[in-house]
Backbone as numpy.savetxt, mean C-alpha at the origin, in Angstrom:
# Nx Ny Nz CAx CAy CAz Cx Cy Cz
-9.13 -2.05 29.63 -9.25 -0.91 28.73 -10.12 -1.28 27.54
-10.91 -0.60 26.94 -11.49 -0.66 25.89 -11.81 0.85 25.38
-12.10 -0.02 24.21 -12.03 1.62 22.94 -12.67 2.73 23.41
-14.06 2.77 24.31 -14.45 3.77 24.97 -13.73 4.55 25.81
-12.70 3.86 26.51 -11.93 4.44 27.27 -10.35 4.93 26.51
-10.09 4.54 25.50 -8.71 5.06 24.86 -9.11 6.56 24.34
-8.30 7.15 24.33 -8.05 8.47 23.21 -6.99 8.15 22.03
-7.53 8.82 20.93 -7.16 9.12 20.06 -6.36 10.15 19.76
-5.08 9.96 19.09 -4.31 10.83 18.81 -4.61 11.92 17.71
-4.44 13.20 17.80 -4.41 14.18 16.52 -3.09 13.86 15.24
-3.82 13.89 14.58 -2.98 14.04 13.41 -2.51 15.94 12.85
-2.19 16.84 12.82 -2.32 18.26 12.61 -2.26 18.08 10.99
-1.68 17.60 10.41 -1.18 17.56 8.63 -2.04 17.19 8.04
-2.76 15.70 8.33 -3.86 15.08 8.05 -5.19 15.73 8.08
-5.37 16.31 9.56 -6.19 16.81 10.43 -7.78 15.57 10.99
-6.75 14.47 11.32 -7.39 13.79 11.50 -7.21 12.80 13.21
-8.05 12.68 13.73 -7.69 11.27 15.00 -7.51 9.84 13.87
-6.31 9.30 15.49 -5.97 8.15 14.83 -5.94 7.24 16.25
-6.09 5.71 16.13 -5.13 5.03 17.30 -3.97 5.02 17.04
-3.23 5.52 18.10 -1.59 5.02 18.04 -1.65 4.12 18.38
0.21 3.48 18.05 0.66 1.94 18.04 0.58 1.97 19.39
1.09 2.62 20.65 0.77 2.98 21.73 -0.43 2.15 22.44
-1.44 2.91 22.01 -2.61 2.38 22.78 -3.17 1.26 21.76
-2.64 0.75 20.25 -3.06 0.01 20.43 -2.24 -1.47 21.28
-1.00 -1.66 21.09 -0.32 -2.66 21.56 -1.02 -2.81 23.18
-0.68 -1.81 23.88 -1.72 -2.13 25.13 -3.04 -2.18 25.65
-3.80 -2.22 24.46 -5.30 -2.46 24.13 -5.37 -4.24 24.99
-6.25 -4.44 25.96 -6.15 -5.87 26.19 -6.56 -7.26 25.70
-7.22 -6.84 24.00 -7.43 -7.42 23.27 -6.49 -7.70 22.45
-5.51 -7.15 22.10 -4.08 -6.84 21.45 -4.53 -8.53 20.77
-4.02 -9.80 21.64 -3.60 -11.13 21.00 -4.84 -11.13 20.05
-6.02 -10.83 20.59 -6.94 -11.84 19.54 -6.90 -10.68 18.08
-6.47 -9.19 18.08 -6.32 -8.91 17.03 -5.05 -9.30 16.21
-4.10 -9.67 16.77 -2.80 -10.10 16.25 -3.24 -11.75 15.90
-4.00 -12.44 16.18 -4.58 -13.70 15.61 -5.26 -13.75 14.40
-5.98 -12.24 14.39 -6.79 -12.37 13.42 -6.08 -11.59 12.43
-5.16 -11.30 12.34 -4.63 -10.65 11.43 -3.64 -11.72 11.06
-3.24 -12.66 11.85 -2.44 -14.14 10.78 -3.17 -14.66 10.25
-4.44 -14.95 10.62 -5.59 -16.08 10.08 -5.64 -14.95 8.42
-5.73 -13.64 8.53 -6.41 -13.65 7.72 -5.44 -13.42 6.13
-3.88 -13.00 6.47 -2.94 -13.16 6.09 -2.46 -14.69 5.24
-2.36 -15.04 6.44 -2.50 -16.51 5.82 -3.49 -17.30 4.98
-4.92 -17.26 5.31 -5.70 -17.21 4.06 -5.64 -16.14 2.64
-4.84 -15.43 3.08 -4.76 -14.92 1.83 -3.45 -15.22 0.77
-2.50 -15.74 1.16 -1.67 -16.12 0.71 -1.76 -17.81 0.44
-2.60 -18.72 1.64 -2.92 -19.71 1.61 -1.69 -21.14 1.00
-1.65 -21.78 0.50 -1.07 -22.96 -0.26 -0.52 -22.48 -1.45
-0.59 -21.59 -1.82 -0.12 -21.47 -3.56 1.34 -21.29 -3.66
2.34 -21.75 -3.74 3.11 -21.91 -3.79 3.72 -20.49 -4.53
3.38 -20.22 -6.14 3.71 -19.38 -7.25 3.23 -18.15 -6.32
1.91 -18.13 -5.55 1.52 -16.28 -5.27 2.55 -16.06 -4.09
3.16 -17.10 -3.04 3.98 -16.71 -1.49 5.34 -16.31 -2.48
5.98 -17.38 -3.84 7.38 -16.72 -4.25 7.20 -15.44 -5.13
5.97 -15.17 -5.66 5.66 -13.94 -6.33 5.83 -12.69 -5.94
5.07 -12.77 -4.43 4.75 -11.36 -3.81 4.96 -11.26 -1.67
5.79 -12.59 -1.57 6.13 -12.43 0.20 7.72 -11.39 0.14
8.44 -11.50 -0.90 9.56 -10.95 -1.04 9.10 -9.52 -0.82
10.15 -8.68 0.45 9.61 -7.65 0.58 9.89 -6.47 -0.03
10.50 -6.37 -0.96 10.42 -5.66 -2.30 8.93 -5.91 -2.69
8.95 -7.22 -3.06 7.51 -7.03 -4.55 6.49 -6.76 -3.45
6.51 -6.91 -2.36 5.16 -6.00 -1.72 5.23 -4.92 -1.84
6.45 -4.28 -1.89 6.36 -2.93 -2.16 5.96 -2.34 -3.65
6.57 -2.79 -4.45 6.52 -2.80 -5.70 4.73 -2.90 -5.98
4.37 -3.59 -5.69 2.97 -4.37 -6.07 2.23 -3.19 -5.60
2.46 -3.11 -4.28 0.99 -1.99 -3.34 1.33 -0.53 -4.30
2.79 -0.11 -4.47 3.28 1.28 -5.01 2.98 1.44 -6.55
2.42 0.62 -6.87 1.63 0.17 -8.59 0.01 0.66 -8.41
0.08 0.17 -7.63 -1.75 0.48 -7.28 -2.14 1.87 -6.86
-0.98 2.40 -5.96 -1.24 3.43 -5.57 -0.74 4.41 -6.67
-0.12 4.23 -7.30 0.43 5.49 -8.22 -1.10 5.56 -9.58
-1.35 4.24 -9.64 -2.59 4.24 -10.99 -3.93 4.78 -10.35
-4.04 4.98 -9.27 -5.22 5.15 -8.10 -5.22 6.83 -8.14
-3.76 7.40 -8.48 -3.46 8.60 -7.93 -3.48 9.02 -9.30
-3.52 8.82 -10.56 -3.37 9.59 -11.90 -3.87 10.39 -12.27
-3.83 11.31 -12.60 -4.06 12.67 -13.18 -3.69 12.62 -14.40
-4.15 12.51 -15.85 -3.80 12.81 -17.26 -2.79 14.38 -17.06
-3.32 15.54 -16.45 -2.79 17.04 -16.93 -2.07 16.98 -16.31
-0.99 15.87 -15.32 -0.14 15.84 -14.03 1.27 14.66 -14.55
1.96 15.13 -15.14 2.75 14.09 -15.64 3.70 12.94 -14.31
3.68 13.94 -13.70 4.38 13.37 -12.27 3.23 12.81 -11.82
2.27 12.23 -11.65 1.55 11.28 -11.05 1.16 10.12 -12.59
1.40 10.28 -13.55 1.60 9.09 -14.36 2.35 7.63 -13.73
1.30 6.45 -13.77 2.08 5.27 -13.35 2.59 4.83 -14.44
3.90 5.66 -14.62 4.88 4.91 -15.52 5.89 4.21 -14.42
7.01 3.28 -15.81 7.64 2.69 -14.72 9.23 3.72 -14.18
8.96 4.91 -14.65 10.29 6.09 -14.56 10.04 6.49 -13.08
7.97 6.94 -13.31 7.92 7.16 -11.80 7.56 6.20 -10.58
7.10 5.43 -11.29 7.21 3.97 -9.99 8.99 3.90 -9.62
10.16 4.48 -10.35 10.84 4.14 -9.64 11.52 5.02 -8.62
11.26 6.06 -9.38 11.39 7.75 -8.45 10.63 7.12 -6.87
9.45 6.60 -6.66 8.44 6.57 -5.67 9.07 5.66 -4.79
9.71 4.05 -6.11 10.33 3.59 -4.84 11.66 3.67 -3.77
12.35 4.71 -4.73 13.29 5.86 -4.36 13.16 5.59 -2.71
12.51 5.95 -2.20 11.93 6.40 -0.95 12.34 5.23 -0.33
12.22 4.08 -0.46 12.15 2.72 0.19 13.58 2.15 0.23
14.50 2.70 -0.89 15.80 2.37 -0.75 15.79 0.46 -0.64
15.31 0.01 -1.53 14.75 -1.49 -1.37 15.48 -1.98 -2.10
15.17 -1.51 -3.47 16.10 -2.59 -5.12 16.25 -1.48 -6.06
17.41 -1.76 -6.76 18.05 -0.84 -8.40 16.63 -0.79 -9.06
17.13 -0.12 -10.04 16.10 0.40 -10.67 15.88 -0.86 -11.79
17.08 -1.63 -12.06 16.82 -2.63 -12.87 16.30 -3.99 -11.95
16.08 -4.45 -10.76 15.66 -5.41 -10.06 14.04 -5.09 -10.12
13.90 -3.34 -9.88 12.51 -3.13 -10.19 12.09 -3.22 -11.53
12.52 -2.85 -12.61 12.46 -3.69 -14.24 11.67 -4.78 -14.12
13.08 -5.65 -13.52 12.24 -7.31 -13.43 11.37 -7.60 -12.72
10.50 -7.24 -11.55 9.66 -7.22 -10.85 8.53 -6.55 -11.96
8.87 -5.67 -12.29 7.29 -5.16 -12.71 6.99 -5.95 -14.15
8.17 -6.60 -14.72 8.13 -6.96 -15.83 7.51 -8.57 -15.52
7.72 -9.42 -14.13 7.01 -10.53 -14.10 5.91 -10.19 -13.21
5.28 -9.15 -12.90 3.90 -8.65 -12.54 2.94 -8.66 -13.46
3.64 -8.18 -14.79 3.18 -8.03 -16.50 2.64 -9.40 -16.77
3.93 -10.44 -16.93 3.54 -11.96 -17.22 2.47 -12.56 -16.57
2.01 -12.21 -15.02 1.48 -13.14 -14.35 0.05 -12.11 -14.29
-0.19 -11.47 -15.59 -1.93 -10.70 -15.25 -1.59 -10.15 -13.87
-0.96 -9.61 -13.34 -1.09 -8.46 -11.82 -1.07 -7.31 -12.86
0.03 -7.06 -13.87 -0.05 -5.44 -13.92 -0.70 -5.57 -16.06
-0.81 -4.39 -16.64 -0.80 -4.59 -17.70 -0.24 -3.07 -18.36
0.46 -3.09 -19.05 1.50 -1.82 -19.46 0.76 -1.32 -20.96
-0.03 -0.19 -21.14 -0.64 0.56 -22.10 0.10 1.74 -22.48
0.02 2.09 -23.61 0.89 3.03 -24.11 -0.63 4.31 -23.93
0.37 5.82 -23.54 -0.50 6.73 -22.99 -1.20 7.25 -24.04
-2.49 7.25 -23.83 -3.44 8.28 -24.83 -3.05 9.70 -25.21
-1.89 10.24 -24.18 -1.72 11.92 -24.43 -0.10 11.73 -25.03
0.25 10.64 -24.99 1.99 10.79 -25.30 2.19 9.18 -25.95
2.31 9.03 -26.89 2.66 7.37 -27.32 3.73 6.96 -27.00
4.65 7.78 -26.64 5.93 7.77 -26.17 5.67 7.17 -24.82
4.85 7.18 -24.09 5.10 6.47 -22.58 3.92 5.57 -22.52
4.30 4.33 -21.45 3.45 3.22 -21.11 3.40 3.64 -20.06
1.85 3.33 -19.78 1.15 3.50 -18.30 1.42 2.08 -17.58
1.86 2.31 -16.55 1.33 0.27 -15.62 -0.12 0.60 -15.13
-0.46 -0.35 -15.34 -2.52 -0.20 -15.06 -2.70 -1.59 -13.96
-2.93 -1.39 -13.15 -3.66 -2.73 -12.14 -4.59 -3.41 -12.87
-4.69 -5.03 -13.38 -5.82 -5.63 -13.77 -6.71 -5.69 -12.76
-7.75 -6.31 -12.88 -8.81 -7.07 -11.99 -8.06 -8.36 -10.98
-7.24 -9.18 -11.37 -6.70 -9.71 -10.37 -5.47 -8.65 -9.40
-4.85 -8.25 -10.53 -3.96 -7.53 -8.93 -4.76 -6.64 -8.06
-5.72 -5.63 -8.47 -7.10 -5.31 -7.41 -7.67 -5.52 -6.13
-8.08 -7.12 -6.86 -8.49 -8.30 -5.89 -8.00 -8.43 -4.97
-7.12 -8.92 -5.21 -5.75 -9.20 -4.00 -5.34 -8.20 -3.51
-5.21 -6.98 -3.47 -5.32 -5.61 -3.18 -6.42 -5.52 -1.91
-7.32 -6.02 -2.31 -8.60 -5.82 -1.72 -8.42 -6.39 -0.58
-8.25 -7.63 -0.50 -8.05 -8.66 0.84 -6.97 -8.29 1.09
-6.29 -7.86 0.70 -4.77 -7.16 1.59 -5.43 -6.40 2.95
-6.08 -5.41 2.14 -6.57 -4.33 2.95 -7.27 -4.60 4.12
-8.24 -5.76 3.82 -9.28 -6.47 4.63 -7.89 -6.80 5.99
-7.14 -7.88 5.37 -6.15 -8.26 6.75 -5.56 -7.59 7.49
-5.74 -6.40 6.93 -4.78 -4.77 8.05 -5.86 -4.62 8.28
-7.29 -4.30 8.05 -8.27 -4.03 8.97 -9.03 -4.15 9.49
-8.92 -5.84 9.87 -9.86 -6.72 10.66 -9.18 -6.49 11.91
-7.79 -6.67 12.40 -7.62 -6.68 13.48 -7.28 -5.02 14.28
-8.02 -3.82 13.47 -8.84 -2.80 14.32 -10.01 -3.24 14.54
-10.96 -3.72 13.60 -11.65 -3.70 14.15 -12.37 -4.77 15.40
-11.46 -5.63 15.61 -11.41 -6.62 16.39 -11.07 -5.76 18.06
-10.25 -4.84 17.72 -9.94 -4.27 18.86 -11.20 -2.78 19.02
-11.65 -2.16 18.20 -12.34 -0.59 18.28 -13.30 -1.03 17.65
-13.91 -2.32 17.08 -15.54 -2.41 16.74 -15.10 -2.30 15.27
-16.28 -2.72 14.16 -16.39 -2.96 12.96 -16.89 -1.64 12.31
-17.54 -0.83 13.39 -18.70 0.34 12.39 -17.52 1.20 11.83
-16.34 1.77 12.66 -15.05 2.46 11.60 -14.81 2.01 10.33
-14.90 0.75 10.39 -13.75 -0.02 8.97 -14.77 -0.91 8.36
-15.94 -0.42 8.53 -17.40 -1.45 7.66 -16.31 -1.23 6.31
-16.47 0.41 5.66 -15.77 0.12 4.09 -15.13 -0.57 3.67
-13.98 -0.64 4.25 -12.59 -1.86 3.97 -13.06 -3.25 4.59
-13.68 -3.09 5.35 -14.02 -4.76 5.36 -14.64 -5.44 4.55
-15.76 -4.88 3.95 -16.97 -5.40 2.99 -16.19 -5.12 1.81
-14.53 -4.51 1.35 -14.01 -4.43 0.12 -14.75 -3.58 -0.66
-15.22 -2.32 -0.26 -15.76 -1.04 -1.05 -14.48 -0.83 -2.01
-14.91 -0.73 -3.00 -13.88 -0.27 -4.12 -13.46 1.14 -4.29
-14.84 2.13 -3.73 -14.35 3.34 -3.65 -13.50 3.88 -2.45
-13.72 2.70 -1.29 -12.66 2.89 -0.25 -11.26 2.58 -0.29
-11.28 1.62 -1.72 -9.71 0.74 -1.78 -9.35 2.49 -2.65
-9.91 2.83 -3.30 -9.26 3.44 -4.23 -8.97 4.84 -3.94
-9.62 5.59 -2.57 -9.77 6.56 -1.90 -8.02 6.66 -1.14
-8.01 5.36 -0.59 -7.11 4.56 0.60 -5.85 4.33 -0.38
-5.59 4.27 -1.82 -4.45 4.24 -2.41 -4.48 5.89 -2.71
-5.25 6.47 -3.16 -4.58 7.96 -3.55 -4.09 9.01 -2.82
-4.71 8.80 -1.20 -3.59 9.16 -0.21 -2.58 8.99 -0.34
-2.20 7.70 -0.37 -0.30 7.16 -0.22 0.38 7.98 -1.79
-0.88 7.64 -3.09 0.06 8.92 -3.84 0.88 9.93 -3.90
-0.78 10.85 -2.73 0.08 12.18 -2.84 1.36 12.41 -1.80
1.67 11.14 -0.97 2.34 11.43 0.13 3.88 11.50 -1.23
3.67 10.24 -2.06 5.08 10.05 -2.86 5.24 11.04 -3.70
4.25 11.90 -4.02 4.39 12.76 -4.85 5.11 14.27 -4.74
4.32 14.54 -2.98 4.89 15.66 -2.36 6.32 15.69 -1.83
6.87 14.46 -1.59 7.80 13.85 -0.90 9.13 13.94 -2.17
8.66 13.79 -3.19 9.73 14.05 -4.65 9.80 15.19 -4.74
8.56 15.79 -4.79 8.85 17.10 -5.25 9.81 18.09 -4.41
9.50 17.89 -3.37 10.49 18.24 -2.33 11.86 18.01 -2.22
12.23 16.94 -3.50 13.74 16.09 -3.63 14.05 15.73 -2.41
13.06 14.88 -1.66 13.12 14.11 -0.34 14.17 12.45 -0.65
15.44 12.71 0.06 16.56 11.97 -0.49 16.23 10.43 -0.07
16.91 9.25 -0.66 16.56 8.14 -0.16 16.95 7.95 1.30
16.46 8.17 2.39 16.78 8.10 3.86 16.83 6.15 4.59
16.74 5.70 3.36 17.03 4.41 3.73 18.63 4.08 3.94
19.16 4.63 3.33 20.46 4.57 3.17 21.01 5.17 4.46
20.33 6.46 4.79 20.98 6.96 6.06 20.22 6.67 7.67
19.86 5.37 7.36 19.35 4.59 8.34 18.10 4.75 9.31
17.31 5.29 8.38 15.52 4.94 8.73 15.10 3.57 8.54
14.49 3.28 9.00 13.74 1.93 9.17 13.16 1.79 8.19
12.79 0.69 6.83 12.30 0.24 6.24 10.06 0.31 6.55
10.49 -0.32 8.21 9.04 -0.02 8.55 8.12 1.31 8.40
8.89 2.55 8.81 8.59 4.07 8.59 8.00 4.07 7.10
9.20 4.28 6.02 8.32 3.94 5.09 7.21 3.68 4.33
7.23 2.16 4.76 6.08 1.25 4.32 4.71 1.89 4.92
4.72 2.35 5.80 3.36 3.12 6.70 2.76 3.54 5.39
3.53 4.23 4.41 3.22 5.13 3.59 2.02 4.51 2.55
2.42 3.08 2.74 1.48 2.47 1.56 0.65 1.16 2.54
0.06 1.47 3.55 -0.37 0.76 4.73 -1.90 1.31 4.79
């Protein structure tokens, strides 16, 4: 089988084709993309001891990617898409992961270690924005790269040139989707379904 020969699934909501997990798991390239997606994982996390206890905990991945995506998604005239930390926790609501005070301390040693930086808002002095520096970005960036080397290992490079070469307007396109998913998903008072036993994995898609 090869990509010429797979179909693509409809999305109707999106209104978009996608590969499913489906065709890709039985794609017969499957291993060498699942290789290249450790190699590239693992170089990205590499030897550092401080970045694997910082951010392998699967909370602060969540925490970390749901920072990026909420500051990616801001709207000044939209108070509900403000990356404060009230609504980073509403968002991580959804994930049913950690209290609202475990997320405190997470975003508060994101602060210490240059990943996040907390500004008080230009329209309200009363609230701090969390803002992504240039290093949490970065690392953002090659995140993205390691989820999408091994498509294109399997369906060719010309789809995912953007995210591979780390286009910034693609990283930042690619977080304000997952925004509006958390945004529509509140507004809706969409309950924590972690609790009533959805998969953690479902979820996470959201910020994938």
């Amino acid at each position: 089988m090869n990509a010429a020969s797979s179909t693509k699934t409809h999305d109707p909501h999106f209104k978009v084709d996608y590969w499913s997990a489906e065709s890709i798991l039985r794609h017969p390239d499957f291993p060498h993309a699942r290789r290249a997606y450790f190699d590239k994982v693992l170089a990205l996390y590499g030897d550092d001891p401080f970045l694997n206890k910082l951010l392998m905990e699967a909370v602060r991945i969540v925490v970390f990617a749901v920072a990026i995506c909420m500051e990616a998604g801001y709207r000044p005239n939209d108070r509900d898409t403000w990356p404060t930390i009230g609504n980073l926790k509403k968002a991580l609501a959804l994930f049913g992961l950690a209290s609202p005070r475990r997320i405190e301390q997470i975003v508060g040693r994101l602060v210490q270690t240059d990943f996040l930086e907390s500004r008080v808002s230009p329209l309200d002095r009363r609230a701090r924005l969390l803002i992504p520096t240039a290093r949490m970005l970065a690392h953002d960036q090659d995140w993205l790269i390691a989820h999408y080397a091994p498509l294109a290992v399997l369906f060719g490079e010309s789809d995912y040139a953007l995210p591979l070469k780390g286009d910034k307007a693609f990283q930042r396109a690619q977080r304000q989707v997952a925004t509006g998913i958390f945004v529509k998903r509140r507004s809706k008072g969409t309950p924590d379904r972690r609790r009533r036993g959805t998969p953690f994995s479902d979820n996470m898609m959201l910020v994938c």
